[in-house]
C-alpha positions as CSV (number, residue, x, y, z in Angstrom):
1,X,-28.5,5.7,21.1
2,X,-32.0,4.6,20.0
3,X,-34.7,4.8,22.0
4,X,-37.9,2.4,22.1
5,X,-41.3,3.4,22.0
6,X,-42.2,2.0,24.9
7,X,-39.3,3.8,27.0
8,X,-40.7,6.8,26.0
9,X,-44.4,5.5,26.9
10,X,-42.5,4.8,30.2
11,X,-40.9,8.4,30.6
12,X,-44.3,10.3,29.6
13,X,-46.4,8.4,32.0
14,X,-44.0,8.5,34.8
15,X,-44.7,12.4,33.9
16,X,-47.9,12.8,33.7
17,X,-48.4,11.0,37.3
18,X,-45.5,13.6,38.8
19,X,-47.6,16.4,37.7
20,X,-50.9,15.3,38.2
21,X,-49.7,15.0,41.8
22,X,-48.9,18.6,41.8
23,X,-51.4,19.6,39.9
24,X,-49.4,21.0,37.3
25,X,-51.5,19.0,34.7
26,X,-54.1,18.4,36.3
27,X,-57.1,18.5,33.8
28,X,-59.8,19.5,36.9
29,X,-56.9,22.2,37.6
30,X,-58.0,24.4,34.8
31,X,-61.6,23.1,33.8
32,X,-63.5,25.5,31.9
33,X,-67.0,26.4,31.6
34,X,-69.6,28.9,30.0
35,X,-70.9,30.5,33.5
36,X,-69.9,29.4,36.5
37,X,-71.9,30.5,39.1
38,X,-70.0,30.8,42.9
39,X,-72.6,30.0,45.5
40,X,-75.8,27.1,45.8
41,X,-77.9,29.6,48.0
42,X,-81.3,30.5,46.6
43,X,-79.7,33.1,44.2
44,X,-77.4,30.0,42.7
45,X,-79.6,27.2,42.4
46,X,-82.3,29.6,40.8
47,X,-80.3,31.4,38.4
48,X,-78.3,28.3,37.4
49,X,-81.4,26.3,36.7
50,X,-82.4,29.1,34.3
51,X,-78.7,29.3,32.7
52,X,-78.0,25.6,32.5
53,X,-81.8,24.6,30.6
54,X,-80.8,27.2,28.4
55,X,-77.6,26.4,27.5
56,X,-77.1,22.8,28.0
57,X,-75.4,20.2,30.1
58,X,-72.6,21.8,31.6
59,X,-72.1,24.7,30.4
60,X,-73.1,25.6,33.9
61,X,-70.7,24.9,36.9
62,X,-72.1,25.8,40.8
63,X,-69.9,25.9,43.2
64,X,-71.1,25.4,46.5
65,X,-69.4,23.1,49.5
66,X,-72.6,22.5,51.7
67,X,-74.0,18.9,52.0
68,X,-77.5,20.7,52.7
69,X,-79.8,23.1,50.9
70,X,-81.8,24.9,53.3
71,X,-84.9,27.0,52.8
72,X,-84.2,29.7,55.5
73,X,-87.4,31.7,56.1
74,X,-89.0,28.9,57.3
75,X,-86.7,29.0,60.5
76,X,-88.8,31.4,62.3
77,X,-91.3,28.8,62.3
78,X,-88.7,25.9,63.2
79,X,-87.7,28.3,66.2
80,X,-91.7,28.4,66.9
81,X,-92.1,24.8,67.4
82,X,-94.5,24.6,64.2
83,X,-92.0,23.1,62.0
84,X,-89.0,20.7,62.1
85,X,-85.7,21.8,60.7
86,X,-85.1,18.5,58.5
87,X,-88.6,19.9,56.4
88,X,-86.6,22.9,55.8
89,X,-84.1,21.4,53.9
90,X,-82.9,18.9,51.4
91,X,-79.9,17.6,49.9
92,X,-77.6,19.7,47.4
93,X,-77.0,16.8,45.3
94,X,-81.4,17.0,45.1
95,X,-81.5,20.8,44.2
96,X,-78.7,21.3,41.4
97,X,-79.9,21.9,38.0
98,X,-80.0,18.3,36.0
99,X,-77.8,20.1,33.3
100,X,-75.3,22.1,35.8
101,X,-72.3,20.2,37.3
102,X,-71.7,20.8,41.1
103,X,-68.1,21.5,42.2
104,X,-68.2,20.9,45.6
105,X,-65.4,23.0,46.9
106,X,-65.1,26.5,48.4
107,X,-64.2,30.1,46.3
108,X,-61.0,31.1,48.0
109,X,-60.1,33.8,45.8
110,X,-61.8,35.8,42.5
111,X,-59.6,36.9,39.9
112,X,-62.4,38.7,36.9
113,X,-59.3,40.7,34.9
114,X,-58.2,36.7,34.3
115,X,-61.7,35.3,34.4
116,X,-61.4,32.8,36.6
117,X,-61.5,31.4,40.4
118,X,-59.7,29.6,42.7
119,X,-61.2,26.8,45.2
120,X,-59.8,25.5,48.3
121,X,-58.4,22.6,46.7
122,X,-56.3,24.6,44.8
123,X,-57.5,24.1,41.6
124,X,-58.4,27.2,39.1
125,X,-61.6,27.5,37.3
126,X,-62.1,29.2,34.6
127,X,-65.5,31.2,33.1
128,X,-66.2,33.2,30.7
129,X,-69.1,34.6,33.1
130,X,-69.2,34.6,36.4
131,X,-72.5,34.8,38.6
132,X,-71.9,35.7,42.4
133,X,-74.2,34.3,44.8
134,X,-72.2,34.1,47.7
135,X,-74.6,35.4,50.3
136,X,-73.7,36.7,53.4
137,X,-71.9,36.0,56.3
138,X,-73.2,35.3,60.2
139,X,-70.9,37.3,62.6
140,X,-71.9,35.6,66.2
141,X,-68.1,36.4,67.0
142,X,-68.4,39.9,66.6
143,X,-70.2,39.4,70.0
144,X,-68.1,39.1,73.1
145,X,-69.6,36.1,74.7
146,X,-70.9,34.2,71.6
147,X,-70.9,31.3,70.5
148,X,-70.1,30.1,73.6
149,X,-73.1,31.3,75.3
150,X,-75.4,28.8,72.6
151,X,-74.1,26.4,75.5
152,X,-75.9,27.7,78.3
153,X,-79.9,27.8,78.9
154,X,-82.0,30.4,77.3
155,X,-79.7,31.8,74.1
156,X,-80.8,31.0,71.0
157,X,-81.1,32.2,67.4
158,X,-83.2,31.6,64.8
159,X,-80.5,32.5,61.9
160,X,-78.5,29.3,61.9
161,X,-78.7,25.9,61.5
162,X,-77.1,25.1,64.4
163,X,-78.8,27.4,67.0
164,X,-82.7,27.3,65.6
165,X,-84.0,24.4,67.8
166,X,-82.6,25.7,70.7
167,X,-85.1,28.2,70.4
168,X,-88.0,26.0,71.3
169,X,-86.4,24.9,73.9
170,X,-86.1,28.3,75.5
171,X,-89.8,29.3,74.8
172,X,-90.2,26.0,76.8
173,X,-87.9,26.0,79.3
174,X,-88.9,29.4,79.9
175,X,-90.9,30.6,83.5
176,X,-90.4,34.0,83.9
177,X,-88.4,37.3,83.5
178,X,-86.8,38.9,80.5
179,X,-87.5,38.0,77.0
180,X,-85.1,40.0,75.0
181,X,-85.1,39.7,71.1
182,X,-82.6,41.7,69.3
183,X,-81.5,43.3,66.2
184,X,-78.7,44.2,64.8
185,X,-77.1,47.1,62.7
186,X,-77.4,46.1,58.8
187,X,-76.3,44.5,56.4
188,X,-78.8,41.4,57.4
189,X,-80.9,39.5,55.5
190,X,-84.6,39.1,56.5
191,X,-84.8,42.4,58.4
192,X,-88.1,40.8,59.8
193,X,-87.1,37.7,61.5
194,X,-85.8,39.1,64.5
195,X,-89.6,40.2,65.7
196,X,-91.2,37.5,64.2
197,X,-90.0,35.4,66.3
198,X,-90.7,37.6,69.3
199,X,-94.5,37.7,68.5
200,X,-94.9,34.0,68.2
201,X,-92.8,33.8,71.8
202,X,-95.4,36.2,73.1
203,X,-98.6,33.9,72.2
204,X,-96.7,30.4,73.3
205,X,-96.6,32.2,76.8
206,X,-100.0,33.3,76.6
207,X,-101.0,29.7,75.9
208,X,-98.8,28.4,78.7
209,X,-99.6,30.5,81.4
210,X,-96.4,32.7,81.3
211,X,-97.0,35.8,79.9
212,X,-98.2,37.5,82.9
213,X,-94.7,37.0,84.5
214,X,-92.5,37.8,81.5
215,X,-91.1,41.0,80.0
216,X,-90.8,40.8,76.2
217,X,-88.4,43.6,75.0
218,X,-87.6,44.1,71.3
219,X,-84.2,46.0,72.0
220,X,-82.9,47.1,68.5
221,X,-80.2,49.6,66.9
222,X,-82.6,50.6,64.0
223,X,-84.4,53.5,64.7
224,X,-88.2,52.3,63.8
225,X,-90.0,48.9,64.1
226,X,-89.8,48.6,60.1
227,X,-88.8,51.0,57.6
228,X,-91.9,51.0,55.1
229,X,-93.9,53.1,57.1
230,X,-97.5,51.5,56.1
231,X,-96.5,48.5,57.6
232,X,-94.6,50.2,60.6
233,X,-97.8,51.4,62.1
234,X,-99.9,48.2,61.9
235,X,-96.7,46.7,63.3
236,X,-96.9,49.4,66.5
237,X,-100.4,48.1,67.1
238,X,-99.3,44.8,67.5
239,X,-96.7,45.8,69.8
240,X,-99.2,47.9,71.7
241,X,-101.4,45.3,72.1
242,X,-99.3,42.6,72.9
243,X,-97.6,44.3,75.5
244,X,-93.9,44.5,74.4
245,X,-91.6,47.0,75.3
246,X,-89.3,48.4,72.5
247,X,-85.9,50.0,73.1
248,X,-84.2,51.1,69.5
249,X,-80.8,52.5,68.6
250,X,-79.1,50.0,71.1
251,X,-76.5,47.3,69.7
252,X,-76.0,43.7,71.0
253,X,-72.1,43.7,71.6
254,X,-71.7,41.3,74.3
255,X,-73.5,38.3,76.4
256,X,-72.8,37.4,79.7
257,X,-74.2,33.7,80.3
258,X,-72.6,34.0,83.9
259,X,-74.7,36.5,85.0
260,X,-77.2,36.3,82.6
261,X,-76.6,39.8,81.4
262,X,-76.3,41.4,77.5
263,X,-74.6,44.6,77.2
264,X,-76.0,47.1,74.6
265,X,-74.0,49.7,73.1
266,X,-75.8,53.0,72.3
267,X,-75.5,53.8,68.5
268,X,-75.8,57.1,68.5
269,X,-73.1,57.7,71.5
270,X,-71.1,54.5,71.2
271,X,-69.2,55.7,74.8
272,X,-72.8,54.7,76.0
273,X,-73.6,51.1,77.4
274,X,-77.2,49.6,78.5
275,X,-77.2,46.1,80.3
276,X,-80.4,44.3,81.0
277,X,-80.7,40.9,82.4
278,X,-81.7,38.1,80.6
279,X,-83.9,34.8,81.1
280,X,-84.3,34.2,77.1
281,X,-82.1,35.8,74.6
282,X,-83.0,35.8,71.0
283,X,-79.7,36.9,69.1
284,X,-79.7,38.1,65.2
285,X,-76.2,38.3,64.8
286,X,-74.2,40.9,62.8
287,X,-73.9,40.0,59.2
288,X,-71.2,41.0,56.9
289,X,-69.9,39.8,53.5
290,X,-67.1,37.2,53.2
291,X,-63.9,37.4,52.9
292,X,-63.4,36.2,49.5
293,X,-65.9,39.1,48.0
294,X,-64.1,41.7,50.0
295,X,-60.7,41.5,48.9
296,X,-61.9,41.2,45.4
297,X,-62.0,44.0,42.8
298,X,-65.7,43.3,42.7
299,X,-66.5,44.7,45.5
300,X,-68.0,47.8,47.2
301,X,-66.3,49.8,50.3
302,X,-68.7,47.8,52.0
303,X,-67.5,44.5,50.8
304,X,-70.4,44.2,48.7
305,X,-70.6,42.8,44.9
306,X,-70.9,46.4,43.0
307,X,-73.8,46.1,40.5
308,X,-76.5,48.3,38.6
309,X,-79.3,47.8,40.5
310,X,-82.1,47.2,38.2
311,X,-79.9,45.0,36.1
312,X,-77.5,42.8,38.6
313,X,-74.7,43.6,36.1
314,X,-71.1,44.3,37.5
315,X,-70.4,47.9,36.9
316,X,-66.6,47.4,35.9
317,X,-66.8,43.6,34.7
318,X,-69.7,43.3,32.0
319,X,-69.4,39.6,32.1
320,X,-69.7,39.4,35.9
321,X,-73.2,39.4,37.5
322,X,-74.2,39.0,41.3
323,X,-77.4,39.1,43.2
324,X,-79.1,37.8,46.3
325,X,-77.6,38.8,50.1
326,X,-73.7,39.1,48.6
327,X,-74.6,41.8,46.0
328,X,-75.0,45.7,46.7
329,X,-78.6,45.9,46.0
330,X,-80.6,48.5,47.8
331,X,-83.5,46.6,48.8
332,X,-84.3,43.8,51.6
333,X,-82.0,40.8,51.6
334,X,-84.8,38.3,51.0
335,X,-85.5,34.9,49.3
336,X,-88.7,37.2,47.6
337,X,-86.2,39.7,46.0
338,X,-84.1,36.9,44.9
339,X,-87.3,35.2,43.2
340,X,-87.1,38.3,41.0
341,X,-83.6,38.6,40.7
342,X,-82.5,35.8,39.3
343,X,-85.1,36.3,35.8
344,X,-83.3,39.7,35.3
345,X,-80.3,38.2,35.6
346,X,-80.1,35.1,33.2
347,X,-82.2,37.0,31.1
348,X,-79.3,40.2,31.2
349,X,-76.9,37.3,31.2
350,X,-78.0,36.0,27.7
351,X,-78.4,38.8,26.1
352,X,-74.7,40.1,26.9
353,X,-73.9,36.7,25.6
354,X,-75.2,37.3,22.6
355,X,-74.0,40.5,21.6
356,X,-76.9,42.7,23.2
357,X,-77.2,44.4,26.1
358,X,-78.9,44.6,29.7
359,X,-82.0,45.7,29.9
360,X,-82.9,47.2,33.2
361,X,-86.1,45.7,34.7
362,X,-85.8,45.2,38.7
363,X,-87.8,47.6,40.5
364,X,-86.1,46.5,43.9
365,X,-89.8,44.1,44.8
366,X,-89.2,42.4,48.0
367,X,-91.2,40.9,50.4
368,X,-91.5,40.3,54.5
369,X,-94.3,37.7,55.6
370,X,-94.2,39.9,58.8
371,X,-95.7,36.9,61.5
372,X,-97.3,37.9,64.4
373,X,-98.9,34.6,66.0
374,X,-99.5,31.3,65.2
375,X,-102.1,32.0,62.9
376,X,-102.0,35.6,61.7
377,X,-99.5,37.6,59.3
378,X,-99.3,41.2,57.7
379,X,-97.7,40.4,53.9
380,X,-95.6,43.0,53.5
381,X,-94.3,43.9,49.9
382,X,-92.5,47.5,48.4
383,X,-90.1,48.3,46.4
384,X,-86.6,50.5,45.9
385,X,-87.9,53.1,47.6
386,X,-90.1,51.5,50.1
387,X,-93.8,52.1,48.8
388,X,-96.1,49.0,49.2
389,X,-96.3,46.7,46.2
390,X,-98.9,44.8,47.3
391,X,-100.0,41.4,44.7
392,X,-103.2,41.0,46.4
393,X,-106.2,43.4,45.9
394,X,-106.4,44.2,49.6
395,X,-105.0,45.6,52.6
396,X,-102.1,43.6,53.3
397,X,-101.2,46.2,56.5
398,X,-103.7,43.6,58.6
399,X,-103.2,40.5,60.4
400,X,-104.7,37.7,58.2
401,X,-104.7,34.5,58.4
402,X,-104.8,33.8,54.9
403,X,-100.9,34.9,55.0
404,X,-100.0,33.1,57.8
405,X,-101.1,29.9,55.5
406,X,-99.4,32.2,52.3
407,X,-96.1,32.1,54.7
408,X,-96.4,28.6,55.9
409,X,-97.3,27.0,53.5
410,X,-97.5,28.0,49.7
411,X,-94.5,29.9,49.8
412,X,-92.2,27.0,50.5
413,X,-93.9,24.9,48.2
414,X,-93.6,27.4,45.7
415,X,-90.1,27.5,46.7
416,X,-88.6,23.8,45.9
417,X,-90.9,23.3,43.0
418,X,-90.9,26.2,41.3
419,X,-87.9,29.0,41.9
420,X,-85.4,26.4,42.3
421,X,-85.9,25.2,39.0
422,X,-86.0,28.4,37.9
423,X,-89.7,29.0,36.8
424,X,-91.0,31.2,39.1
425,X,-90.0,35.3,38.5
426,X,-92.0,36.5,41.4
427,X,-95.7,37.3,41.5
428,X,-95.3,40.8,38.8
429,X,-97.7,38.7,36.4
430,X,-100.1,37.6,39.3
431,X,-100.1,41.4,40.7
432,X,-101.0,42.7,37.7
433,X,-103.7,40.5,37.1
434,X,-105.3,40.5,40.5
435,X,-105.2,44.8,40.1
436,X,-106.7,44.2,36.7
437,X,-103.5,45.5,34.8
438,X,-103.3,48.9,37.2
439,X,-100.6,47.7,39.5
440,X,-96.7,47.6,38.1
């Protein structure tokens, strides 16, 4: 029996639309692309404005699912009252590369032995180089009483989106008693937020007549103030002089908004509890990676993208790369190590790509605009293994308020017109020059 053209025309489309609807031939089901990078954090947008000028429109996919770019640091001084949380942030569509094309969707799964990953949608993607730029993950659950306790008067945190404007509130709304401020046991990213904040609470009460009535407590599970020990003792004359009472090796594990009480595990003798009453409570919650990285066969035991450090290559997958908060890293999880990062890695990136190799260049530079009022900060930069690498040809150990204005100011500037679109490397060129060539 013959059979027309246009029944078959019929028959094929007919097809085509049964598939497409179970994405069994679906084009977008198994798109394809040079790099793709999985994440739209500082270490994505950076690294995939330097990958996508170089190798042309879209050859770069970033996947990232967030409406809203945010330029995190500045929270500490959102949480301060000094700045608003909508100048923090701007819209994805506003921050991906003009060359790169954004796949808004979630990674669900990683699969680098068949180059490729899977989104919520369900749909594959495939690379021929992968860039990890997950980040890392908030844990508030992993604290008996949280989130619910963001409800209630007084808790607040600095390290979400969510939570940081309740944290003016509470240095308002605050008359007297405890002012507890707490860190956590690492990972974390900006290890210095957690007393930043506490510094600025401790001069908003001095200016409002409070601080004779309230007992600020830093009440961590490190074992020091900070780990570069420079900065550690100009940090302890702050803390001396402002009065605040540090308890370390203690764990937020649970908030009571009932009673008003935190509970503080010991970490040396975990059988050992601590509870203090609270009138404020500034949490920085447990951090840990995601999911999606930790059942991966990139990861670490710690769940943690394994790379050579001074290189941000995978050390299994040569066409993988991570950096930022999701990689394994050994220095500060910080936007400033990330400035540096992503150079090294589109520069590592291209080379592989082109037949050569990595070349290992990242010293582990990172920086922590440590804040200690409204108008004074110690600038503290070091390396992998925690000596100062200071750009400026002075003593960045003091309070200045030069850096406060560095912090506040030119850094987030810097920041959405310059790293985002992948031009700035970190201040290695601007070091050396203000040292006259003698510094690294």
């Amino acid at each position: 029996m013959a059979i027309s053209a246009g029944h078959c025309r019929g028959h094929i489309a007919n097809f085509l639309k049964r598939a497409c609807a179970t994405k069994r031939y679906n084009p977008r089901y198994a798109s394809s692309y040079e790099v793709v990078i999985a994440g739209g954090g500082s270490g994505g947008i950076s690294s995939g404005a330097r990958l996508a000028r170089a190798l042309g429109k879209d050859k770069v996919a970033i996947i990232e699912p967030s409406e809203m770019h945010y330029y995190q640091p500045i929270w500490t001084l959102v949480g301060a009252g000094c700045k608003t949380l909508s100048e923090s942030g701007k819209p994805t569509k506003d921050v991906i590369p003009p060359n790169a094309k954004w796949i808004k969707d979630k990674v669900e799964e990683i699969d680098p032995d068949n180059n490729s990953v899977t989104l919520s949608s369900g749909e594959k993607v495939n690379y021929k180089y992968l860039v990890c730029a997950l980040g890392i993950q908030l844990r508030f659950d992993k604290i008996k009483g949280l989130p619910e306790a963001f409800d209630t008067p007084g808790v607040c945190s600095n390290f979400s989106a969510h939570t940081v404007q309740k944290t003016f509130a509470a240095l308002q709304d605050f008359q007297s008693g405890n002012a507890i401020f707490t860190f956590p046991t690492p990972p974390l990213k900006c290890p210095g937020a957690p007393q930043k904040i506490m510094y600025l609470a401790d001069e908003y009460f001095r200016k409002h007549g409070k601080r004779e009535k309230a007992t600020i407590m830093f009440n961590s599970a490190g074992p020091s103030i900070f780990a570069v020990k420079k900065y550690a003792e100009s940090l302890n004359k702050v803390i001396e002089q402002k009065d605040i009472v540090t308890n370390f090796g203690i764990n937020l594990i649970e908030v009571k908004p009932d009673t008003k009480e935190a509970v503080f595990q010991k970490v040396a003798n975990p059988d050992e509890f601590l509870t203090f009453q609270y009138d404020l409570l500034h949490v920085s919650p447990p951090m840990s990676s995601y999911e999606v990285l930790k059942s991966s066969k990139l990861a670490d035991a710690a769940g943690f993208v394994d790379v050579h450090k001074e290189t941000c290559q995978h050390k299994k997958y040569p066409n993988v790369f991570a950096l930022g908060d999701c990689s394994n890293i050994p220095t500060s999880k910080t936007a400033a190590a990330v400035a540096c990062q992503n150079a090294i890695l589109a520069s590592n990136l291209l080379s592989v790509r082109d037949g050569g190799k990595c070349v290992p260049k990242y010293d582990g530079y990172t920086s922590c605009p440590l804040i200690t009022g409204y108008k004074s900060c110690i600038m503290a930069e070091f390396d992998f293994d925690l000596n100062p690498l200071e750009t400026f040809p002075l003593d960045q150990g003091k309070e200045r308020r030069t850096m406060f204005h560095m912090k506040a100011d030119v850094i987030p500037n810097l920041y959405w017109t310059q790293m985002l679109k992948g031009r700035w490397s970190g201040p290695r060129l601007f070091r050396k020059i203000m040292h006259l060539g003698m510094s690294k």
